[in-house]
C-alpha positions as CSV (number, residue, x, y, z in Angstrom):
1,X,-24.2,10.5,-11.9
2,X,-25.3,7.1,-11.8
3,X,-23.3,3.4,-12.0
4,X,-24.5,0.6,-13.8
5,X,-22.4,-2.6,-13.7
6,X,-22.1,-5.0,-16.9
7,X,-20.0,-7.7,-16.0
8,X,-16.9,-6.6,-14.6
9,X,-17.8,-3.2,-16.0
10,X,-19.0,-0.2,-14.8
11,X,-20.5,2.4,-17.0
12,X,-21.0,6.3,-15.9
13,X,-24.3,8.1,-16.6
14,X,-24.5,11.8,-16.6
15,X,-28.5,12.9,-15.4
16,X,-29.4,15.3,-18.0
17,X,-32.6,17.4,-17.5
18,X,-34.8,18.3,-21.5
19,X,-36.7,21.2,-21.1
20,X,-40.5,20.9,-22.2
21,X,-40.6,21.8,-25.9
22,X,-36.9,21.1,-26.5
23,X,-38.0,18.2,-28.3
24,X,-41.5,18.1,-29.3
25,X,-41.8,16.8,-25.5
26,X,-44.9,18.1,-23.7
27,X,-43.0,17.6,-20.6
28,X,-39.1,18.0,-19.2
29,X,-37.8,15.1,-18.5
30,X,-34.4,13.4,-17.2
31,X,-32.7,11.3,-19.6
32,X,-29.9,9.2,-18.8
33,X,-26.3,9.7,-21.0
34,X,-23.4,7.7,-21.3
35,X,-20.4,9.3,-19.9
36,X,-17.3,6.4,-20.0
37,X,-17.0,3.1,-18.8
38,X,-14.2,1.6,-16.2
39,X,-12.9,-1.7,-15.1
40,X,-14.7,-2.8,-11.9
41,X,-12.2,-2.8,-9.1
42,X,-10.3,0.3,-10.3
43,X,-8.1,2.0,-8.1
44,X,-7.8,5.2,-10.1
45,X,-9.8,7.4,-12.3
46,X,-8.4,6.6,-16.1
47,X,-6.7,10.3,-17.3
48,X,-9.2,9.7,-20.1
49,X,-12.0,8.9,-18.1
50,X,-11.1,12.1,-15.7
51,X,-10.7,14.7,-18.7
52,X,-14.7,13.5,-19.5
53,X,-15.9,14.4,-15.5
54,X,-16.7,17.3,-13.7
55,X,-15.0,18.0,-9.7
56,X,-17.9,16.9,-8.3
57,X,-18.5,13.6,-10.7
58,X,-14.7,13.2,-10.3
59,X,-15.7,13.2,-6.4
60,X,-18.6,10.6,-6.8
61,X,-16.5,8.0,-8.8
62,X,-13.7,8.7,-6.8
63,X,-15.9,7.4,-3.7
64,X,-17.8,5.2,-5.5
65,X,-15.5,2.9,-7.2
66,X,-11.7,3.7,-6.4
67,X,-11.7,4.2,-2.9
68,X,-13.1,1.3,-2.4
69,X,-11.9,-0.5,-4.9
70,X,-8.2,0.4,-2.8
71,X,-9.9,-0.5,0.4
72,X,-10.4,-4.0,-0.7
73,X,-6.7,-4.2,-2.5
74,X,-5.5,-3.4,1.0
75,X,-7.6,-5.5,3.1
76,X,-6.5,-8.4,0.6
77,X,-2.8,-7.6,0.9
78,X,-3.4,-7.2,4.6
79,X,-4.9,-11.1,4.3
80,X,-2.1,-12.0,2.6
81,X,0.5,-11.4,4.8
82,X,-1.3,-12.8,7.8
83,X,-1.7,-16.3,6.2
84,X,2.6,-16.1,4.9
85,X,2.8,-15.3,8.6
86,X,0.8,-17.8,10.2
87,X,2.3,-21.4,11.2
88,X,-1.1,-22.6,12.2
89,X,-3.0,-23.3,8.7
90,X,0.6,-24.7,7.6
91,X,0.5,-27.4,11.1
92,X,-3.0,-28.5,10.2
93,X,-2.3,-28.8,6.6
94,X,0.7,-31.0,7.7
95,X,-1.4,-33.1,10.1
96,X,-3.7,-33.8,7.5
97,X,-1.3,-35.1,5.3
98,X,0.1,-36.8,8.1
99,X,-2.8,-39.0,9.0
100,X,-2.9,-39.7,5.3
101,X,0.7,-40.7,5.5
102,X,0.0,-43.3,8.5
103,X,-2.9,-44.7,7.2
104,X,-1.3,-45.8,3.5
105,X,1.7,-46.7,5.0
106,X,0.1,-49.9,6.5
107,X,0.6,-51.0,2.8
108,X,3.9,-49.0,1.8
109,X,6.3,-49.0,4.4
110,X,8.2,-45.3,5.1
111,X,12.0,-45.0,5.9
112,X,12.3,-44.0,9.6
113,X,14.4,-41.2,8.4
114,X,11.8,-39.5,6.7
115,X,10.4,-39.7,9.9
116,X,12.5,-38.9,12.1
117,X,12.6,-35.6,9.5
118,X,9.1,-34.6,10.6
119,X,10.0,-34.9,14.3
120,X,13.0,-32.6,14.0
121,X,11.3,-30.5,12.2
122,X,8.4,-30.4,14.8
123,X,11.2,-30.0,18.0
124,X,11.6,-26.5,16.0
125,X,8.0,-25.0,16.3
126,X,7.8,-22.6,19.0
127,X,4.8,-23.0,21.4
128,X,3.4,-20.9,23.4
129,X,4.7,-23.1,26.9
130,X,7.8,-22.0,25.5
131,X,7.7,-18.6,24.8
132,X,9.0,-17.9,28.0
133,X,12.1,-20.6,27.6
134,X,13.4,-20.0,24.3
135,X,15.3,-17.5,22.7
136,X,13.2,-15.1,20.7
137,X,14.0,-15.6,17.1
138,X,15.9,-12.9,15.1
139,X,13.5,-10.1,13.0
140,X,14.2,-7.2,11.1
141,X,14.0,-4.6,13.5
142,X,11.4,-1.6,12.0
143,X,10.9,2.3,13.6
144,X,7.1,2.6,13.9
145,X,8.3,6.8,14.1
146,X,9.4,6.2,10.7
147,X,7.0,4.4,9.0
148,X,4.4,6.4,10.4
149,X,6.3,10.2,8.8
150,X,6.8,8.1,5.3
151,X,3.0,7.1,5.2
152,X,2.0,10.9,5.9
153,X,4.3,12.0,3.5
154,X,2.8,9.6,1.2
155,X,-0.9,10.5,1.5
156,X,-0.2,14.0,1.8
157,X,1.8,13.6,-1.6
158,X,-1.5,11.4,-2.9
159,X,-4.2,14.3,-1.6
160,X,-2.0,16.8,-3.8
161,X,-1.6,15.0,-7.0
162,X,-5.4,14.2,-7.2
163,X,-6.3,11.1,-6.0
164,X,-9.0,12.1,-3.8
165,X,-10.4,15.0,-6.1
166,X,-11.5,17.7,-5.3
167,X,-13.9,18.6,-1.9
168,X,-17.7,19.6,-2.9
169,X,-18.4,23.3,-2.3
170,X,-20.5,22.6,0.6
171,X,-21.1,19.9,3.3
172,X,-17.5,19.2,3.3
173,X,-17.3,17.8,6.7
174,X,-19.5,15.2,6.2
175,X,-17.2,13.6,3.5
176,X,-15.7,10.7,4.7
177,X,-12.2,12.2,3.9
178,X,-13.3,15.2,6.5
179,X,-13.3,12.4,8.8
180,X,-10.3,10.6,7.8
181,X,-8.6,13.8,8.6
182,X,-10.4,14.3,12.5
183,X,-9.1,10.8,13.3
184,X,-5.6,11.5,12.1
185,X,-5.6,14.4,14.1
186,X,-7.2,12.7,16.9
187,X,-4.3,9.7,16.8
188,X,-1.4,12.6,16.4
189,X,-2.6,15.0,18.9
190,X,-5.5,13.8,20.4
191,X,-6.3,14.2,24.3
192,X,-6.8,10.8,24.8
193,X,-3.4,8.8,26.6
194,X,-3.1,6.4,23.3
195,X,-2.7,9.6,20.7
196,X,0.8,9.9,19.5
197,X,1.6,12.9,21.2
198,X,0.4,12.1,25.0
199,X,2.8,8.5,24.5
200,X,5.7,11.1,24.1
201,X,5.5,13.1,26.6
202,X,4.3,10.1,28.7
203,X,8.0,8.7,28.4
204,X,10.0,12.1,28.0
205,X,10.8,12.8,24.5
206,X,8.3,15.9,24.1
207,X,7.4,18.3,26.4
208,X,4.3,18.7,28.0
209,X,2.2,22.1,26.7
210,X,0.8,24.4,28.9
211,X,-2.9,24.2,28.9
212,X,-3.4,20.9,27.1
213,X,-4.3,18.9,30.8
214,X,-1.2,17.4,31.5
């Protein structure tokens, strides 16, 4: 199968082999034919789209265009919740303005309460002299334990409803889903001292098992 990209779409062509003679052609030959067409960035293989695939074109798009398609909608999110967390871009913006502030107001005199405003406000901005000296403010308090079981629960719930397809008949370890799976057991079970498991029994809440090293 093969992508071609029109604008922000992408169009799937099946590889189909014609036999010398099957058409007056003194030769076989591999033409190129249509398939379907999807949205560039998709996440998920339309139902309509899917019905039209085979396992192993359902694997290839899959690959191709979803999975990274939800890499990239993650990475974004990811992005986006750094910047709403980060006071930095939000102190340089406010300098900027600032020094636009001091420099106009040699014409248009400001109220000292409004800036008195900005120096109360800036008394409130945690620094990292003071990290040490202030009381650390309140957050929602989270159980990594948890969110960890709901996100396995979640992509085990995703591998079984389809969203990966279908593994190829051979060469499945070298998918890159094979090796999704080796790293998850290598973070849960692994035998080096950050996997899950070796952090447990490193503070007592599981029990060491004979023949694993420890």
């Amino acid at each position: 199968m093969h992508i071609k990209k029109r604008g922000n779409t992408l169009s799937l062509y099946r590889s189909v082999w014609v036999p010398k003679g099957s058409r007056g052609n003194t030769h076989g030959f591999s033409q190129q034919k249509f398939v379907a067409s999807v949205p560039e960035g998709s996440t998920d293989i339309p139902a309509h789209v899917r019905d039209l695939l085979t396992e192993q074109e359902t694997h290839f798009v899959e690959q191709s265009i979803c999975a990274p398609a939800r890499a990239a909608q993650a990475q974004a999110r990811a992005a986006a919740a750094r910047r709403e967390a980060d006071p930095v871009w939000r102190i340089e913006e406010a300098v900027r303005l600032l020094e636009e502030a001091a420099t106009r107001s040699a014409d248009a005199l400001v109220p000292e309460v409004r800036v008195s405003r900005i120096t109360a406000a800036a008394g409130k901005i945690r620094t990292i002299g003071q990290q040490s000296t202030r009381p650390p403010i309140a957050t929602v308090q989270t159980d990594p334990l948890r969110d960890a079981l709901t996100a396995l629960r979640t992509a085990a719930m995703a591998v079984k409803t389809g969203r990966y397809g279908n593994g190829p008949a051979e060469g499945m370890k070298s998918t890159p889903i094979y090796a999704r799976w080796l790293e998850l057991q290598d973070a849960l079970e692994g035998t080096q001292e950050e996997s899950l498991m070796r952090c447990l029994q490193a503070r007592g809440f599981v029990k060491t098992r004979r023949g694993d090293g420890h």
